[in-house]
C-alpha positions in Angstrom: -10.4 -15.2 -0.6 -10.6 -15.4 -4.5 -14.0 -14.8 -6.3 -14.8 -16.9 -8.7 -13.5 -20.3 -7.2 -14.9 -23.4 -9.1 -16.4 -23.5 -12.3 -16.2 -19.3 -13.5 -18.9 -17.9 -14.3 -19.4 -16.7 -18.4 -20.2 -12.9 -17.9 -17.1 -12.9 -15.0 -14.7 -14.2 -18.1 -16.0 -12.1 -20.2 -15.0 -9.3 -18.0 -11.2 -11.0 -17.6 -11.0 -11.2 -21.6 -11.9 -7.3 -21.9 -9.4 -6.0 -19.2 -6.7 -8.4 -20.2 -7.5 -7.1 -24.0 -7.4 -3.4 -22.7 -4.3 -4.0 -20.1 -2.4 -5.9 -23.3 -3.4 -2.8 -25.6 -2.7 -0.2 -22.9 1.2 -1.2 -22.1 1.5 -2.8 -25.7 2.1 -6.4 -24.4 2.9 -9.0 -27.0 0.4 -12.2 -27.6 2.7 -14.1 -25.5 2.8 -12.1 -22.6 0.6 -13.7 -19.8 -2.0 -11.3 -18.1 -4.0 -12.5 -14.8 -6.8 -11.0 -14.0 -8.4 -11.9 -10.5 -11.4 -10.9 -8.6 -10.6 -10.6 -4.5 -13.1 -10.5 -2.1 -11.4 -8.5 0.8 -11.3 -9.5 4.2 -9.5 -6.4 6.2 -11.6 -3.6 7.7 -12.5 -0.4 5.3 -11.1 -2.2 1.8 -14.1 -2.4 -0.8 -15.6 -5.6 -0.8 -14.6 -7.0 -4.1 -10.8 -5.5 -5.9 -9.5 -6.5 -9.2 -6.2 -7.6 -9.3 -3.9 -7.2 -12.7 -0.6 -9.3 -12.9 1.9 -10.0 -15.9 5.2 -11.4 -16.2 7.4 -9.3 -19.1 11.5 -9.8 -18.9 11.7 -6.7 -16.6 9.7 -9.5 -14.0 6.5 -9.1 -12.5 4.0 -6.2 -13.4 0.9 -5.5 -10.8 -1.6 -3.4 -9.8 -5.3 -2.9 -8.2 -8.2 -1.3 -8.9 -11.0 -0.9 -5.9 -13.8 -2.2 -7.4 -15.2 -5.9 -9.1 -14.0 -6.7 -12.7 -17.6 -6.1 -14.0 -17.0 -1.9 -12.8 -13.5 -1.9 -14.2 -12.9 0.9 -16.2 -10.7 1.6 -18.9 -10.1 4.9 -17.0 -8.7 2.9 -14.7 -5.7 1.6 -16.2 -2.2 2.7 -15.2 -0.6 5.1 -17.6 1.5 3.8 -19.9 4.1 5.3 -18.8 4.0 4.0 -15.4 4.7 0.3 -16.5 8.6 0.5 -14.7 7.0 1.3 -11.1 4.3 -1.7 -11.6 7.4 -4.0 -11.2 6.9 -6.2 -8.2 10.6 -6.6 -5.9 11.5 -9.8 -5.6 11.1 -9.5 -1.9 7.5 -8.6 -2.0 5.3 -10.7 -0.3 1.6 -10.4 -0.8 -1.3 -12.7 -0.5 -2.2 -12.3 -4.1 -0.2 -12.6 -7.3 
């Protein structure tokens, strides 16, 4: 189930703006590279309650990863190194609820 369903909430955009500022900054993604940044509330037994979810689309294809804990806790610590941008690539296979 997503958070945030509706009409978002300011301080929750806020939140998006900064990590998709500090994701863009971090893998040094051009102004027209499109960054999602979703809130999940998780449903499966032992999984934190609320994960942040980071997607983009570059020509390599799509770019994802997770971080355990609500957009409002996210960390720049948290990002991926830069250097791991190749093994964020999503195969085209891939199926996933999210993104």
């Amino acid at each position: 189930m997503l958070g945030n369903i509706g009409r978002p909430d300011p301080l929750s955009l806020s939140h998006a703006d900064r990590i998709r500022e500090v994701v863009r900054a971090n893998f040094e993604l051009g102004i027209d590279i499109v960054i999602m940044v979703s809130e999940i509330e998780c449903q499966s037994p032992g999984c934190p309650p609320l994960e942040t979810v980071v997607a983009f689309w570059t020509d390599e294809g799509r770019h994802r990863f997770k971080v355990f804990k609500p957009m409002s806790e996210f960390d720049d610590d948290d990002l991926p190194w830069k250097w791991l941008r190749r093994s964020l690539l999503v195969p085209d296979d891939y199926f996933d609820a999210c993104c």
